[in-house]
VEXNU-879627 format. One record per residue (C-alpha): residue number from 1; residue in three letters; z, y, x. Coordinates in nm, 3 decimals. Layout:
# residues N
{num=NUM residuo=ALA up=Z north=Y east=X}
...
# end
This chain:
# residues 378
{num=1 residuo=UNK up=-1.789 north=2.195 east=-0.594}
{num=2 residuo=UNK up=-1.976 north=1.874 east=-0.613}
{num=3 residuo=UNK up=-2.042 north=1.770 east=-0.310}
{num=4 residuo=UNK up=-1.633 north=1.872 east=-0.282}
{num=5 residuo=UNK up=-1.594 north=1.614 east=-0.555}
{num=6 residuo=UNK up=-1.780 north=1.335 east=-0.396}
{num=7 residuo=UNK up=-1.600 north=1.375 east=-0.041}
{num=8 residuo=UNK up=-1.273 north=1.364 east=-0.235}
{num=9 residuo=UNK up=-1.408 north=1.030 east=-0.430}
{num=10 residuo=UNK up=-1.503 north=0.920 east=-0.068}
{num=11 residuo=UNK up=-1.196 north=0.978 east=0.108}
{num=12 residuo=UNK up=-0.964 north=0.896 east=-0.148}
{num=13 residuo=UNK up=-1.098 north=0.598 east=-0.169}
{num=14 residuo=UNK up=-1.156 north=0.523 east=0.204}
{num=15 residuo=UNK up=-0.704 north=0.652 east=0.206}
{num=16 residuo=UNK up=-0.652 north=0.353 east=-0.066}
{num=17 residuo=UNK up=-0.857 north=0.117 east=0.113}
{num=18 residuo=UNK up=-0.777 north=0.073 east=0.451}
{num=19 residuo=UNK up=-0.428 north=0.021 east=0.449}
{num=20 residuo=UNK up=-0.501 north=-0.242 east=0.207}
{num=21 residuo=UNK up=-0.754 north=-0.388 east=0.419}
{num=22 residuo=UNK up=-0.512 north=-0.384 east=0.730}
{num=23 residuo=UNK up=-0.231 north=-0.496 east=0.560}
{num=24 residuo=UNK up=-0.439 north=-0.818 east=0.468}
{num=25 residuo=UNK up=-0.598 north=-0.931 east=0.786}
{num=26 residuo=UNK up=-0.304 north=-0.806 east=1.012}
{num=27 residuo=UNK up=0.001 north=-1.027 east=1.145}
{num=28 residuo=UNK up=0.342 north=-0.967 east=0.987}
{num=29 residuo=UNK up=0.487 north=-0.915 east=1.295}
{num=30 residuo=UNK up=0.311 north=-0.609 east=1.390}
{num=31 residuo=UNK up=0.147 north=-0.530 east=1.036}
{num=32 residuo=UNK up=0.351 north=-0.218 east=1.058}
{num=33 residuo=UNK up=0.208 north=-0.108 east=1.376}
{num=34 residuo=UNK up=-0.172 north=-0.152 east=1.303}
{num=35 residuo=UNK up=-0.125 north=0.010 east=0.953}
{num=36 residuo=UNK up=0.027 north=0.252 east=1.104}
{num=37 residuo=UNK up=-0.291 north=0.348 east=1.347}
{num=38 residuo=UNK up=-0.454 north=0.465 east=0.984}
{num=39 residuo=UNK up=-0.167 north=0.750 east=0.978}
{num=40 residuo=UNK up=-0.254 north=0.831 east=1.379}
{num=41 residuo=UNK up=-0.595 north=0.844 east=1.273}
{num=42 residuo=UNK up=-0.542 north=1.085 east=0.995}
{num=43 residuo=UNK up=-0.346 north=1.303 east=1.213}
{num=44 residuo=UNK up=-0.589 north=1.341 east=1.467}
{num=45 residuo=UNK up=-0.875 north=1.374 east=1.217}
{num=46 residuo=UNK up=-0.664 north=1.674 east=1.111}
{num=47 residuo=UNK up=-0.631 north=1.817 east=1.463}
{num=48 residuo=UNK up=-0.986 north=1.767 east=1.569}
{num=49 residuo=UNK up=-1.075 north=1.986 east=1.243}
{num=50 residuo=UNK up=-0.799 north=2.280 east=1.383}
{num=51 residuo=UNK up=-0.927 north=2.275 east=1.686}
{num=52 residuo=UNK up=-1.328 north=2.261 east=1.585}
{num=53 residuo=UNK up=-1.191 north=2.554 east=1.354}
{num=54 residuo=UNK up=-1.066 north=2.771 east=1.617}
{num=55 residuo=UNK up=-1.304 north=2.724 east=1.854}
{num=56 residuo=UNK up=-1.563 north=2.799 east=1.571}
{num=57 residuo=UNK up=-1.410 north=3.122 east=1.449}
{num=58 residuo=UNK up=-1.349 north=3.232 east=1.853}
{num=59 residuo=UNK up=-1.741 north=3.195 east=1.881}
{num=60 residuo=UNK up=-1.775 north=3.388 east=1.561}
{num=61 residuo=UNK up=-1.488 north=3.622 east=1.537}
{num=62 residuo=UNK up=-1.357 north=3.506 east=1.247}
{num=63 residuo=UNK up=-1.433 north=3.252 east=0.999}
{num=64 residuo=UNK up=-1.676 north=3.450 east=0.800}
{num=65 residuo=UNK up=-1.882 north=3.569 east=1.114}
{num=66 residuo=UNK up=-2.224 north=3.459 east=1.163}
{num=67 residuo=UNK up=-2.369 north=3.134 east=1.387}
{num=68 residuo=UNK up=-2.717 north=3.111 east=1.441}
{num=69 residuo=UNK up=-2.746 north=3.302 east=1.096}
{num=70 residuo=UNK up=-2.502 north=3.092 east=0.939}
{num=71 residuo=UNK up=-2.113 north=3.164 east=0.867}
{num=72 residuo=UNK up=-1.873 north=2.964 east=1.038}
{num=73 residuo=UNK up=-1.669 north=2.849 east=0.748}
{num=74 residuo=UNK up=-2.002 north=2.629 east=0.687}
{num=75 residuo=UNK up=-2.011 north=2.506 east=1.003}
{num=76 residuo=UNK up=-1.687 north=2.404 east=0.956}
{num=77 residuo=UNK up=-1.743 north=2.221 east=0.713}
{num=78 residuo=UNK up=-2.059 north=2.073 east=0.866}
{num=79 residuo=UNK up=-1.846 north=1.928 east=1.181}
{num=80 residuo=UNK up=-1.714 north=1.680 east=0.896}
{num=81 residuo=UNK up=-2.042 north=1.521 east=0.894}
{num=82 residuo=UNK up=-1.998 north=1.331 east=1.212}
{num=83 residuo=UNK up=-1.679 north=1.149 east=1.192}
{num=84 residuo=UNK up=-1.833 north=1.030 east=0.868}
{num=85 residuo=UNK up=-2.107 north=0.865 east=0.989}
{num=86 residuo=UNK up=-1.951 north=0.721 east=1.283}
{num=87 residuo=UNK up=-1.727 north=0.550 east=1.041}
{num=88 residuo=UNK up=-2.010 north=0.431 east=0.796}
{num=89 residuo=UNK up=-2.194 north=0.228 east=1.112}
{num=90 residuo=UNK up=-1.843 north=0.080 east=1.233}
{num=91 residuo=UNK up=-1.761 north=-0.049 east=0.859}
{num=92 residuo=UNK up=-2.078 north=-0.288 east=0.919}
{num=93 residuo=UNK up=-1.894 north=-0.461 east=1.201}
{num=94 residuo=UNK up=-1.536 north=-0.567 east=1.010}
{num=95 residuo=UNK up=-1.494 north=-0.872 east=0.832}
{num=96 residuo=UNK up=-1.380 north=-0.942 east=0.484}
{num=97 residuo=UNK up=-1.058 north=-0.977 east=0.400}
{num=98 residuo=UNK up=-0.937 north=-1.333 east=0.362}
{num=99 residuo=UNK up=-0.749 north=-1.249 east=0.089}
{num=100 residuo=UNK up=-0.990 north=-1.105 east=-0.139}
{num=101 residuo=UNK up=-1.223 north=-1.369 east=-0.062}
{num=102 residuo=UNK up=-0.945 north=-1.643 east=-0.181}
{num=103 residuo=UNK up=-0.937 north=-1.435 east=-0.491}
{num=104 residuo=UNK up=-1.289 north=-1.415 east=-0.575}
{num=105 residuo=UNK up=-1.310 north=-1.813 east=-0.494}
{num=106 residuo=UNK up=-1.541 north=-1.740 east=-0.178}
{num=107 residuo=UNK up=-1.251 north=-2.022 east=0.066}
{num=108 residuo=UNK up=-1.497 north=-2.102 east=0.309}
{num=109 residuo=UNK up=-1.578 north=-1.739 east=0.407}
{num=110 residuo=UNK up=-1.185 north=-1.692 east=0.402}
{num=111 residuo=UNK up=-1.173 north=-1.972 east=0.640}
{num=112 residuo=UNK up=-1.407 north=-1.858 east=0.867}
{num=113 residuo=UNK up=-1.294 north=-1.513 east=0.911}
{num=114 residuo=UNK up=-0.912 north=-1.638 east=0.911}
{num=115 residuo=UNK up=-1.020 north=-1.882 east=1.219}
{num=116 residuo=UNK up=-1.192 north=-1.579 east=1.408}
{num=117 residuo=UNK up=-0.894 north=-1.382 east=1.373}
{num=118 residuo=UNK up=-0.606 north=-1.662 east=1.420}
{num=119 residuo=UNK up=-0.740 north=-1.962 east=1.586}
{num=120 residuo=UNK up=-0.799 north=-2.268 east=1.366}
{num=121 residuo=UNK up=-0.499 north=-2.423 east=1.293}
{num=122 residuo=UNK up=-0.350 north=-2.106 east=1.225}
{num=123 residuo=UNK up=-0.595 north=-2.013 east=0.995}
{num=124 residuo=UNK up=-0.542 north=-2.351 east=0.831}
{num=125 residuo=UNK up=-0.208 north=-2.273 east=0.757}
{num=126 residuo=UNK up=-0.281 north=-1.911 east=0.619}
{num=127 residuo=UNK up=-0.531 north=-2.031 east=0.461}
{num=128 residuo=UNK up=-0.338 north=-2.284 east=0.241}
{num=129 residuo=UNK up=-0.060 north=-2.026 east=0.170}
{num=130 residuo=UNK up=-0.289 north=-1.768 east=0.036}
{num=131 residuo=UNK up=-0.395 north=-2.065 east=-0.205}
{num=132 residuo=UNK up=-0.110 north=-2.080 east=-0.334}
{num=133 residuo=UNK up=-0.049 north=-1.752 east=-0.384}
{num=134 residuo=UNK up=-0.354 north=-1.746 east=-0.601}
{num=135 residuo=UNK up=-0.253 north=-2.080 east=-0.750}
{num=136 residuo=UNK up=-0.320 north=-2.094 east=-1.174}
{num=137 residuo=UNK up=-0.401 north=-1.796 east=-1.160}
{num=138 residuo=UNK up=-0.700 north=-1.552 east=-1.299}
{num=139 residuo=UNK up=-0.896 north=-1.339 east=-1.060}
{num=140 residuo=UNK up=-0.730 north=-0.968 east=-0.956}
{num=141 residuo=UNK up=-0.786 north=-0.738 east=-1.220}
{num=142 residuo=UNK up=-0.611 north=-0.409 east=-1.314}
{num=143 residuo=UNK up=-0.433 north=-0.522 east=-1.635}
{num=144 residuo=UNK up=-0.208 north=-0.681 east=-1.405}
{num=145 residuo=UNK up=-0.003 north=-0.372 east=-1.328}
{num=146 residuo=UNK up=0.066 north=-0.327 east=-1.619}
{num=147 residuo=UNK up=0.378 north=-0.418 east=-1.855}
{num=148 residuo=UNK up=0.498 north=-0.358 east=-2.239}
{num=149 residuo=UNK up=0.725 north=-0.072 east=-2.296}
{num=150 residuo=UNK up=0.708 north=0.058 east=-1.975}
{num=151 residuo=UNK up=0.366 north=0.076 east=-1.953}
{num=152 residuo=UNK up=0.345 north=-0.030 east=-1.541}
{num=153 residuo=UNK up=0.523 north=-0.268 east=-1.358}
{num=154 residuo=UNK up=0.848 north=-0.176 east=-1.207}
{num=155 residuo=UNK up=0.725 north=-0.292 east=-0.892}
{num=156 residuo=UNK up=0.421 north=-0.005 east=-0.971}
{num=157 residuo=UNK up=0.640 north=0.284 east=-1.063}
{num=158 residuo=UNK up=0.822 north=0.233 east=-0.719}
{num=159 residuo=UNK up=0.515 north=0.267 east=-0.553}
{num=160 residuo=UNK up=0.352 north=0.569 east=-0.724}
{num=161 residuo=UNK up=0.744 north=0.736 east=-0.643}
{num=162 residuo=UNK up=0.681 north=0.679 east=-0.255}
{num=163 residuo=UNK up=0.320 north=0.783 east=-0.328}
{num=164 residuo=UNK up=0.402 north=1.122 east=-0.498}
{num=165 residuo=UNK up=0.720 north=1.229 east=-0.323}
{num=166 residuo=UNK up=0.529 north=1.190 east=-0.037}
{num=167 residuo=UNK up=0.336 north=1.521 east=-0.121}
{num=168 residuo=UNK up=0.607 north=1.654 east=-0.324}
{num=169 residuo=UNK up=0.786 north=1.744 east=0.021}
{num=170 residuo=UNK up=0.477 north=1.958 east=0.090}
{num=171 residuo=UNK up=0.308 north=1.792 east=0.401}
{num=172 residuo=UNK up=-0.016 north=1.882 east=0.310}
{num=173 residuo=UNK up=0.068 north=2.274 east=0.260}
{num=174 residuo=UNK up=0.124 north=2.289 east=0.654}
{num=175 residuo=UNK up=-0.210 north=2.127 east=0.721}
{num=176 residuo=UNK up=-0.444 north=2.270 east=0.480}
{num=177 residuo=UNK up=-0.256 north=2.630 east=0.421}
{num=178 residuo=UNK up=-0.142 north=2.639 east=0.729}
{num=179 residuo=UNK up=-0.340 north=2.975 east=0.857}
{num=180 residuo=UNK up=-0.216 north=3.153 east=0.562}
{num=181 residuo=UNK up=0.132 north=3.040 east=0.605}
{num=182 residuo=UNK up=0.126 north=3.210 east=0.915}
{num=183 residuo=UNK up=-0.091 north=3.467 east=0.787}
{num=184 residuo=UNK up=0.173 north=3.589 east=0.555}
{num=185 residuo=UNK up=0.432 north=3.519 east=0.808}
{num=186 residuo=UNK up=0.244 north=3.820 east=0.985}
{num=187 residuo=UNK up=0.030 north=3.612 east=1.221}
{num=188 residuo=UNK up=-0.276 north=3.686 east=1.335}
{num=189 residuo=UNK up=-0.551 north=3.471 east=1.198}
{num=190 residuo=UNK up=-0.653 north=3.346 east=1.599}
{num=191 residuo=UNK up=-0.258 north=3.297 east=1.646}
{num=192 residuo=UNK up=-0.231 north=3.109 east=1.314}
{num=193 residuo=UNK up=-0.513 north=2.872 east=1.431}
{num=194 residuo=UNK up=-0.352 north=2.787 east=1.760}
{num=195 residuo=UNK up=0.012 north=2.723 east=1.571}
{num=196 residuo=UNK up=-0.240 north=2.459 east=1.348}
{num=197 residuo=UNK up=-0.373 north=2.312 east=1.643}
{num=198 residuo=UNK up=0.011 north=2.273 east=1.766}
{num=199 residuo=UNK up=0.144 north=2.135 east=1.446}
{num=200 residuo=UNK up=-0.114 north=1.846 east=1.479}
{num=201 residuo=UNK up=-0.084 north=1.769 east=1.819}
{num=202 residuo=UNK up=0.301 north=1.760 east=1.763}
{num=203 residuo=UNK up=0.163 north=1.517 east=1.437}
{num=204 residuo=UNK up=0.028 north=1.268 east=1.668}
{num=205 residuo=UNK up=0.352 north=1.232 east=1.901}
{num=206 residuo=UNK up=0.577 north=1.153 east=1.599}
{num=207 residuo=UNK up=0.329 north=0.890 east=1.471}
{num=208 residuo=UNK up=0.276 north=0.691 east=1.780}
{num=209 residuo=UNK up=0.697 north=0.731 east=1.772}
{num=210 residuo=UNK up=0.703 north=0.544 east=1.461}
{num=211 residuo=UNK up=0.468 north=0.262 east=1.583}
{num=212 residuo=UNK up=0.724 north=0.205 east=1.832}
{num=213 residuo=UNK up=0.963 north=0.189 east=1.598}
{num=214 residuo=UNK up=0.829 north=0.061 east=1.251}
{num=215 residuo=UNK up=0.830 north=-0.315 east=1.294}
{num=216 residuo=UNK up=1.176 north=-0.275 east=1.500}
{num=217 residuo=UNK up=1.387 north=-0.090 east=1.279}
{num=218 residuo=UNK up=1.212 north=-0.112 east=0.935}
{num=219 residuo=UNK up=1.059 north=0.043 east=0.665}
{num=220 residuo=UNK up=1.319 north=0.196 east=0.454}
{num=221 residuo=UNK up=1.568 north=0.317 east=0.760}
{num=222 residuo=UNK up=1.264 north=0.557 east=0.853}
{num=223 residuo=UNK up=1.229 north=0.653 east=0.528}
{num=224 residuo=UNK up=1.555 north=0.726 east=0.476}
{num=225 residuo=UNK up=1.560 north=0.902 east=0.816}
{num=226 residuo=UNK up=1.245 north=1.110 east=0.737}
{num=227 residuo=UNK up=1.395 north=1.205 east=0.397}
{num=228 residuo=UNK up=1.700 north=1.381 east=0.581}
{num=229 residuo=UNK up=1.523 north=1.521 east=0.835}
{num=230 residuo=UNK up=1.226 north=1.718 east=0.596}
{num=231 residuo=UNK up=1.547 north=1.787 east=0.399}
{num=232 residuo=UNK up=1.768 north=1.950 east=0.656}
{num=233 residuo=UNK up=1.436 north=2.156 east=0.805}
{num=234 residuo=UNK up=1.264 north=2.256 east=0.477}
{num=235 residuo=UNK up=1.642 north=2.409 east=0.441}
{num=236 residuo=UNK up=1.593 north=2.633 east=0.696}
{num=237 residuo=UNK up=1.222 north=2.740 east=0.627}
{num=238 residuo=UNK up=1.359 north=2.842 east=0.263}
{num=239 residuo=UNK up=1.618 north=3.052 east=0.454}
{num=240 residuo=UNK up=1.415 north=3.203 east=0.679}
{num=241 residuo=UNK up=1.127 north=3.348 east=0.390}
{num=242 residuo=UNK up=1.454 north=3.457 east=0.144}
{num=243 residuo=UNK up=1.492 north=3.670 east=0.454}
{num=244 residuo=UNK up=1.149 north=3.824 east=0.457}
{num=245 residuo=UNK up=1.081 north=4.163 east=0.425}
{num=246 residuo=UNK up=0.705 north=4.326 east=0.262}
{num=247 residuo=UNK up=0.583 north=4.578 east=0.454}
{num=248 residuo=UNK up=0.286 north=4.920 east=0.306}
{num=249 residuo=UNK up=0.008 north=4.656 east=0.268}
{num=250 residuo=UNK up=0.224 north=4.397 east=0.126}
{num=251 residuo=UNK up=0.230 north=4.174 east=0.392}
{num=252 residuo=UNK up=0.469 north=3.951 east=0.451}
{num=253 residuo=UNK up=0.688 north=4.026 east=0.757}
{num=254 residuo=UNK up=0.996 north=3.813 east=0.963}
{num=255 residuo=UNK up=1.225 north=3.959 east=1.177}
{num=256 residuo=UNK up=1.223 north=3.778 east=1.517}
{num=257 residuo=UNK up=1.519 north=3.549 east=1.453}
{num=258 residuo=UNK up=1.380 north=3.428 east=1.124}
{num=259 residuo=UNK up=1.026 north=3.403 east=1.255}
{num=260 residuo=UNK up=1.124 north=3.149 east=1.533}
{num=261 residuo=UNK up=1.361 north=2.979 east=1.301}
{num=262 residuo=UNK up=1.019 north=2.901 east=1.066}
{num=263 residuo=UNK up=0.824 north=2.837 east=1.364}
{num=264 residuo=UNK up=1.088 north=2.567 east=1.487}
{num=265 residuo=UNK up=1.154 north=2.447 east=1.146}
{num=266 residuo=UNK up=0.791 north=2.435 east=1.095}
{num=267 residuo=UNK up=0.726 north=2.193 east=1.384}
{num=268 residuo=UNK up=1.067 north=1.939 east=1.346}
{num=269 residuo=UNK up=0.938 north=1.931 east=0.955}
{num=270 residuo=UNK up=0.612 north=1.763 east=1.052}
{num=271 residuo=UNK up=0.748 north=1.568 east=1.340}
{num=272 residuo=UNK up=1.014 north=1.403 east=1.112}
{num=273 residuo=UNK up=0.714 north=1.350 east=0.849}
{num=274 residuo=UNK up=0.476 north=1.231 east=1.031}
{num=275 residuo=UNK up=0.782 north=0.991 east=1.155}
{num=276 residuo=UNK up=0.818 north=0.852 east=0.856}
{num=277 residuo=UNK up=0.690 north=0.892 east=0.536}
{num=278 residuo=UNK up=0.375 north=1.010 east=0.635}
{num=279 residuo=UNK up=0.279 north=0.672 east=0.793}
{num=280 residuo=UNK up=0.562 north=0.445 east=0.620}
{num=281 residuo=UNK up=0.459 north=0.511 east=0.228}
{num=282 residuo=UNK up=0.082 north=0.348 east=0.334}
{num=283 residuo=UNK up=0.274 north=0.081 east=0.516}
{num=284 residuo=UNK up=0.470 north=0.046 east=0.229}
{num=285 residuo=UNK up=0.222 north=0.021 east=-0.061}
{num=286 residuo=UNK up=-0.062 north=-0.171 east=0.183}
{num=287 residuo=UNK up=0.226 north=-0.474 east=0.198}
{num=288 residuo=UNK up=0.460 north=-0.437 east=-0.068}
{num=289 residuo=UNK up=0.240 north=-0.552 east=-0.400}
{num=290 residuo=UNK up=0.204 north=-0.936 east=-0.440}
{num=291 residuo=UNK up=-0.129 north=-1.075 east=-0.368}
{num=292 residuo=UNK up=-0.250 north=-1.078 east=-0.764}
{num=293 residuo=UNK up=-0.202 north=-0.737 east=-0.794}
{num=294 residuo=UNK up=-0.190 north=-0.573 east=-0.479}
{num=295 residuo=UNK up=-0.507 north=-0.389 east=-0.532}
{num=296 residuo=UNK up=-0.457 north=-0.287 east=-0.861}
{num=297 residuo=UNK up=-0.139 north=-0.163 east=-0.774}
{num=298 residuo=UNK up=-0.238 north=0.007 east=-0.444}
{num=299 residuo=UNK up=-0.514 north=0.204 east=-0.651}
{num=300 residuo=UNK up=-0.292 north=0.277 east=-0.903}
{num=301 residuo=UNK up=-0.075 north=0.434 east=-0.641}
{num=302 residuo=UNK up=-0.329 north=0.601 east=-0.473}
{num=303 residuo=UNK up=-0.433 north=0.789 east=-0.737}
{num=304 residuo=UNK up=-0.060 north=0.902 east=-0.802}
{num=305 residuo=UNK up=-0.082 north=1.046 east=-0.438}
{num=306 residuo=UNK up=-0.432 north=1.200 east=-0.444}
{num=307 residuo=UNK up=-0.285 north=1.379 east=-0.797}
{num=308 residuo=UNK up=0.060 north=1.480 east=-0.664}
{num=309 residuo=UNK up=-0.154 north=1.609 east=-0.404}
{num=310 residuo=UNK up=-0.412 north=1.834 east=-0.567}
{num=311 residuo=UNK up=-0.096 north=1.950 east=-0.835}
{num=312 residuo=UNK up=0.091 north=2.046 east=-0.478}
{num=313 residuo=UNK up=-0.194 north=2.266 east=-0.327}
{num=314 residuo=UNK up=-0.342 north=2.415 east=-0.607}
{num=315 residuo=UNK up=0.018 north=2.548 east=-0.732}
{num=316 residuo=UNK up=0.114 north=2.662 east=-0.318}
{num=317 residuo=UNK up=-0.106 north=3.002 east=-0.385}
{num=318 residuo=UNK up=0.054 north=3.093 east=-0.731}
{num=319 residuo=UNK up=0.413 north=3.002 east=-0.648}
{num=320 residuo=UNK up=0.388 north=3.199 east=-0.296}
{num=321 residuo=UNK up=0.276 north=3.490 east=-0.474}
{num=322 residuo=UNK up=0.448 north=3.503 east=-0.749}
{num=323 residuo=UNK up=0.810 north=3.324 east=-0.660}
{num=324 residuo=UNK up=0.771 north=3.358 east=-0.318}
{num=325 residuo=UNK up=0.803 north=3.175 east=-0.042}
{num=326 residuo=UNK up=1.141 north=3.117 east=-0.015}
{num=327 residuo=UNK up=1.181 north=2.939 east=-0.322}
{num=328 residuo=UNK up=0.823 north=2.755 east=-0.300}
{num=329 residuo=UNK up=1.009 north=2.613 east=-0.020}
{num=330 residuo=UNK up=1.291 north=2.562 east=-0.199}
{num=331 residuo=UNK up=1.119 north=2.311 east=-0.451}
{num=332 residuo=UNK up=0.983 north=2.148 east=-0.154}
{num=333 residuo=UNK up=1.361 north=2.069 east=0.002}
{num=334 residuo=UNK up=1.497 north=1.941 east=-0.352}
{num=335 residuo=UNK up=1.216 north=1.699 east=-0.332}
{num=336 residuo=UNK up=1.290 north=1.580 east=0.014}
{num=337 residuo=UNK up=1.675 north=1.551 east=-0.111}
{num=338 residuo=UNK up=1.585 north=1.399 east=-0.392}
{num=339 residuo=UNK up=1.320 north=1.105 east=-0.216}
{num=340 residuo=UNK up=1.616 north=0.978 east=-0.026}
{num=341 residuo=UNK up=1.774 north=0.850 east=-0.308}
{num=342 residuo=UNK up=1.479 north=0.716 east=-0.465}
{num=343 residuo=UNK up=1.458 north=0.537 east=-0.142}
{num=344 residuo=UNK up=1.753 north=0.413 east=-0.126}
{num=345 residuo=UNK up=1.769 north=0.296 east=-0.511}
{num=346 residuo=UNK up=1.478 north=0.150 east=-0.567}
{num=347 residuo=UNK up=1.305 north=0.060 east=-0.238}
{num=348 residuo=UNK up=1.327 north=-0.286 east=-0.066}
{num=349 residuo=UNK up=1.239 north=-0.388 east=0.307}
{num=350 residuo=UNK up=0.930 north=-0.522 east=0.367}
{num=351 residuo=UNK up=0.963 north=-0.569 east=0.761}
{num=352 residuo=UNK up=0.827 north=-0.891 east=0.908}
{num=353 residuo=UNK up=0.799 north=-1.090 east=0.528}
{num=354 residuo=UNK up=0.414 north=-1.248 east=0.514}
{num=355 residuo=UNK up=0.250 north=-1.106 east=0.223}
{num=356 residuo=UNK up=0.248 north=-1.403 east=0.046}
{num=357 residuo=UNK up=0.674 north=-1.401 east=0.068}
{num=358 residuo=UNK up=0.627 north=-1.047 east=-0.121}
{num=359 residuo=UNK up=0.791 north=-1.086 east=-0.489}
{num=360 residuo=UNK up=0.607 north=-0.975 east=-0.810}
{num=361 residuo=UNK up=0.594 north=-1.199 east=-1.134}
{num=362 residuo=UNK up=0.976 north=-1.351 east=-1.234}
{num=363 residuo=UNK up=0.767 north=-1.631 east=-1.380}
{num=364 residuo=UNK up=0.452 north=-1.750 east=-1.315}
{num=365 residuo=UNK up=0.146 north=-1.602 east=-1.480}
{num=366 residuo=UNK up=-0.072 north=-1.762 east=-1.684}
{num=367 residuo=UNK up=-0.447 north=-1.768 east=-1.689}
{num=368 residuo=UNK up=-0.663 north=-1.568 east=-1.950}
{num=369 residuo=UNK up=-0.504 north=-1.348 east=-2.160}
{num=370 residuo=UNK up=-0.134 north=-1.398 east=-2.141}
{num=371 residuo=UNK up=0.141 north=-1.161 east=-2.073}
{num=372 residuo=UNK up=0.236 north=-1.143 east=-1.752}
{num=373 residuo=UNK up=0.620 north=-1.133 east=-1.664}
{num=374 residuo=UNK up=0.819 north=-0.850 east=-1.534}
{num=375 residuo=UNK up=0.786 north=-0.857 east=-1.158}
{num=376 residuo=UNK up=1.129 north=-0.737 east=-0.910}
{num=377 residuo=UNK up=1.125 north=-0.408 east=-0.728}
{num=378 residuo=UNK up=1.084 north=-0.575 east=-0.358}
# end
């Protein structure tokens, strides 16, 4: 339990983090795109663990048989090991970003990394923008997401609504439940692997789809688009469990037209997911904050999502087997229904705006101590 704490420290921070980092060294014009690539690498990070899964528990039998005296559950968890080192070397070989060097006061450094990445007259002109930006101003700190009466920002409370629908709509109950969703569907535990390994292939298609698309189209039509989509097939998942029957040994069984309609369902869920909001929210809250507060607010966000996240899974097991699925699923389409018109409300496009263009304060702030105005949703 832990060592399970400390990964989660690790990765939730790493989750915050890089789309923040991206965000701030990447172009406008294709800031979508790259931030994107964090979402293509989370899906694959989640297919490479199905697969390294199956092939584990084929070698084994099952997940608790034996390898070289130890179970493969542990090995499974061992496999995580590498990725996580490969990722600690390459972090020695990125640059700062010039943004958080203009806020800590470090402008050479800025300028230096700005001309390595944009030439030097371009970096010049970023340069003297990001200035600004920071003009009169104190350093970053996390009072600034913060407002009286409302306690956070406006701006804030948008982004922790992306960040917790987001796992509201139960994503993460098809990736890490997704052997006992099957399971209980009456799926063998080898079968349930494979459909895993599926799902996140399938993952991976519908995120290099939005890369296309993202810095075309926009942030809030995919949104938008994703909402109706999760909506429409977490619609028919719900139907298909209210039809399930239990059989002696109270497993969960589908008749053959249900079963496929779950499968189906299953699959367009996470494509039109992993279309949208599963890459889009990060987009969203990696560009959306102004430069004062953006990691403050990102953080603040984050922890919204890593929250709605653990409230989402640990509740999956009691509300399957005690409401069932059907109207665990259920809970999950009113979310999706009710994200697109928390999108649509209180969401504003970001597409192709530097982040210095991106609105926070209604007046500027002043240095020390001194309340800080309320910022604008976009």
């Amino acid at each position: 339990m832990i060592a399970r704490f400390c990964g989660g420290m690790a990765v939730g921070a790493a989750s915050v983090l890089s789309p923040l980092y991206i965000s701030e060294v990447a172009p406008a014009r294709i800031r979508g795109r790259l931030t994107t690539v964090q979402q293509v690498m989370i899906i694959t990070g989640l297919t490479a663990a199905f697969v390294v899964n199956y092939f584990l528990a084929q070698v084994a039998g099952d997940s608790l048989g034996n390898l070289a005296g130890v179970k493969a559950w542990r090995w499974m968890y061992l496999a995580q090991a590498v990725p996580a080192v490969v990722f600690l070397i390459a972090l020695f070989f990125i640059p700062d970003s010039p943004r958080h060097l203009v806020g800590v006061g470090r402008t050479e450094e800025a300028r230096a990394v700005l001309t390595n990445l944009f030439g030097s007259a371009e970096a010049e002109r970023k340069l003297t923008e990001i200035q600004a930006s920071f003009a009169g101003d104190h350093r970053p700190r996390l009072r600034d997401v913060t407002a009286p009466g409302t306690g956070l920002r406006p701006i804030v409370w948008a982004g922790i609504l992306l960040a917790t629908f987001q796992q509201f709509v139960g994503i993460n109950i098809i990736f890490y439940y997704g052997e006992t969703l099957w399971k209980l569907a009456g799926v063998s535990e080898s079968a349930a692997l494979e459909r895993n390994v599926v799902s996140g292939l399938v993952s991976i298609a519908a995120v290099f789809a939005a890369i296309l698309l993202i810095d075309k189209i926009g942030r809030k039509p995919l949104l938008l688009i994703g909402s109706v989509g999760m909506a429409v097939t977490l619609g028919a998942m719900t139907w298909a469990f209210s039809a399930a029957a239990t059989d002696a040994a109270g497993n969960l069984m589908l008749a053959p037209t249900q079963g496929w309609t779950a499968l189906v369902a299953a699959n367009l869920y996470v494509i039109f997911f992993n279309f949208s909001w599963g890459p889009v929210m990060w987009v969203m809250l990696g560009e959306m904050f102004p430069n004062q507060m953006r990691g403050s607010a990102l953080a603040v966000a984050g922890f919204a999502q890593w929250a709605a996240n653990f409230l989402v899974v640990q509740t999956f097991p009691w509300m399957a087997a005690h409401l069932g699925l059907a109207t665990t699923y259920a809970f999950y389409t009113a979310s999706a229904v009710i994200s697109f018109f928390l999108v649509k409300a209180f969401i504003k496009e970001t597409k192709g705006k530097e982040l210095e263009e991106m609105e926070g304060w209604d007046a500027p702030v002043a240095a020390g101590d001194a309340e800080v105005a309320t910022p604008e949703l976009g």
